[in-house]
C-alpha positions, 0 to 999 in steps of 0.5 A: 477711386478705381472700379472693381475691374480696375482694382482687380487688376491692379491686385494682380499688377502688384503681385506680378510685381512681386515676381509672382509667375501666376499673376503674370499668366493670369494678365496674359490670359485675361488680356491676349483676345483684345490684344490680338484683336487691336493687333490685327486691325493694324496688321492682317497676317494672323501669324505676324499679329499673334507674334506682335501680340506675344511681343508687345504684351510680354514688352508691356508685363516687362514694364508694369513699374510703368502702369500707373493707375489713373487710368484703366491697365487694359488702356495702358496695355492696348496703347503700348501694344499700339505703340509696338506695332506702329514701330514695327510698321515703321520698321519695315516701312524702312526696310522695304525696297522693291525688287521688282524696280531691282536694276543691274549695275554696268558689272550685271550686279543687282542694284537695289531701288530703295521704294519712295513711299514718301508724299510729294511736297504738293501732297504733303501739304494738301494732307496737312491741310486737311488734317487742319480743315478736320481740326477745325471743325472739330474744334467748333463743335459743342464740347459733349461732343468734340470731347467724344471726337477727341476720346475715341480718335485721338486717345484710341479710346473704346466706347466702354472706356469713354463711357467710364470716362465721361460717366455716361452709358455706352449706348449714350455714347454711340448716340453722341458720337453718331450725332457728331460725325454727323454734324462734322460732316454737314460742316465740312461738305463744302471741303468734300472735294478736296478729300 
């Protein structure tokens, strides 16, 4: 059963579905703030967020035969809009090159030095192990509270939607997930120097 929010939104869902331009703008309208704000956590040029935002949400209303409602559509819109700007992100990783590095050929042309931003092999594997170390220790935590690990930083999920999800107040999950990382980081002390 959804909420009254969820509801709402999937009514609107369905008339845009319906080609009905209004219930496009009304979807625009009411999700574009949150949108622009997990954009811009991610990428700092406000012009190039707005443009992401634009793009991603447009991208995401393009796709509605793809929302299905188990879950709420403001998730579903903010991981497509996630998933956007990582690609873009990736994308430029790929096209970045460093003219600074820049060298003249022996004919005086300009050679490019394509950036390696890549790890080492050495840091490759400290980062993979203690990316393991982390997963570790979550695994050993309580489940009430390795769930609310998992929610909030693997799902990318917001308090409000935890607290949907696991039918407890906000406030509640807060306290939870302080109590968690607290007790994550006591259990990892003996790694701290190796992060």
């Amino acid at each position: 059963m959804l909420s009254k929010n969820a509801q709402r939104d999937y009514d609107i869902i369905l008339k845009a579905k319906e080609g009905d331009q209004s219930a496009y703008t009304q979807l625009m309208n009411q999700y574009h703030d949150s949108i622009y704000y997990e954009i811009s956590k991610r990428i700092r040029d406000e012009e190039l967020a707005r443009d992401l935002t634009m793009e991603a949400m447009s991208k995401a209303l393009m796709n509605l035969d793809a929302y299905q409602p188990t879950f709420a559509f403001s998730t579903w819109l903010k991981r497509v809009s996630v998933n956007h700007t990582i690609d873009y992100l990736r994308k430029r990783k790929l096209e970045t090159y460093s003219m600074d590095a820049a060298q003249s050929s022996e004919k005086g042309d300009l050679v490019r030095q394509y950036a390696n931003d890549e790890l080492t092999p050495q840091e490759q594997m400290e980062k993979t192990q203690r990316i393991d170390i982390v997963r570790y220790y979550i695994q050993k935590l309580k489940d009430m509270y390795r769930s609310l690990i998992e929610l909030r930083y693997y799902n990318e999920l917001s308090y409000e939607e935890i607290a949907v999800e696991l039918a407890i107040p906000v406030g509640t999950v807060k306290a939870r997930l302080h109590r968690a990382k607290r007790m994550l980081g006591q259990m990892m002390a003996p790694h701290q120097t190796s992060f």
